[in-house]
Each structure stands twice: as structure tokens, then as C-alpha cells.
N, C-alpha and C positions, 0 to 999 in steps of 0.2 A: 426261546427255541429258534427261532428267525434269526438272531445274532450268530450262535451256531452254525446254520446253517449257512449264512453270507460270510464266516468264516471260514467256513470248512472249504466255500469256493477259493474264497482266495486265496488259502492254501495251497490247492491243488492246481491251481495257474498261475499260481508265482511259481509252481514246483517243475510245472512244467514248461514257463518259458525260461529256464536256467537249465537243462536239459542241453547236453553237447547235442548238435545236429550233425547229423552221417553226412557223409562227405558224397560228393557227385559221382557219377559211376563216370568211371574214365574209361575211354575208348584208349585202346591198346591193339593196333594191327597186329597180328600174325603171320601175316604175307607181305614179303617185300612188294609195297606199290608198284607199278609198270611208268617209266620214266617219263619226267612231262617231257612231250615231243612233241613239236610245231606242225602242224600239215603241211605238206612244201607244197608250195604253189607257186604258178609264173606269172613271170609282171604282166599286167599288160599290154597289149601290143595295138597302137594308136593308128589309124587310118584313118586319113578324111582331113576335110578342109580345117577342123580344129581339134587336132591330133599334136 
């Protein structure tokens, strides 16, 4: 009966590590992104003895 039943596992987990696996859920925008844009900034401006 034991035989059986340590059969019947390994059955069902060979069965189901052979099982195609579902693919990754893919992200998919809908909205066009907003455009990468730098922050404009000014150089800066050096005063002093070691400027």
C-alpha cells in the first residue's frame, strides 16, 4: 500500500514540474511618458580667494 502511495507522489510531481509556466505579466504603458527632461540649472558663480 506505501509503494502506491510513494508512487502516486511521484507522479503527481513529475506531472507537475513538466507543466508549461505562465509567462510574466508584462507592463504595457498606455500613456505616452512625459519626456526625460534635465532641470536647467546655472553654473556656478565662484567669489573669493579660491574661486
Amino acid at each position: 500500500m506505501s509503494k502506491k502511495i510513494i508512487l502516486g507522489l511521484v507522479l503527481v510531481s513529475a506531472f507537475a514540474a513538466c507543466q508549461r509556466q505562465q509567462p510574466a505579466d508584462v507592463y504595457v504603458p498606455t500613456a505616452p511618458a512625459a519626456p526625460m527632461v534635465n532641470p536647467v540649472t546655472t553654473e556656478p558663480v565662484y567669489s573669493g580667494k579660491f574661486g
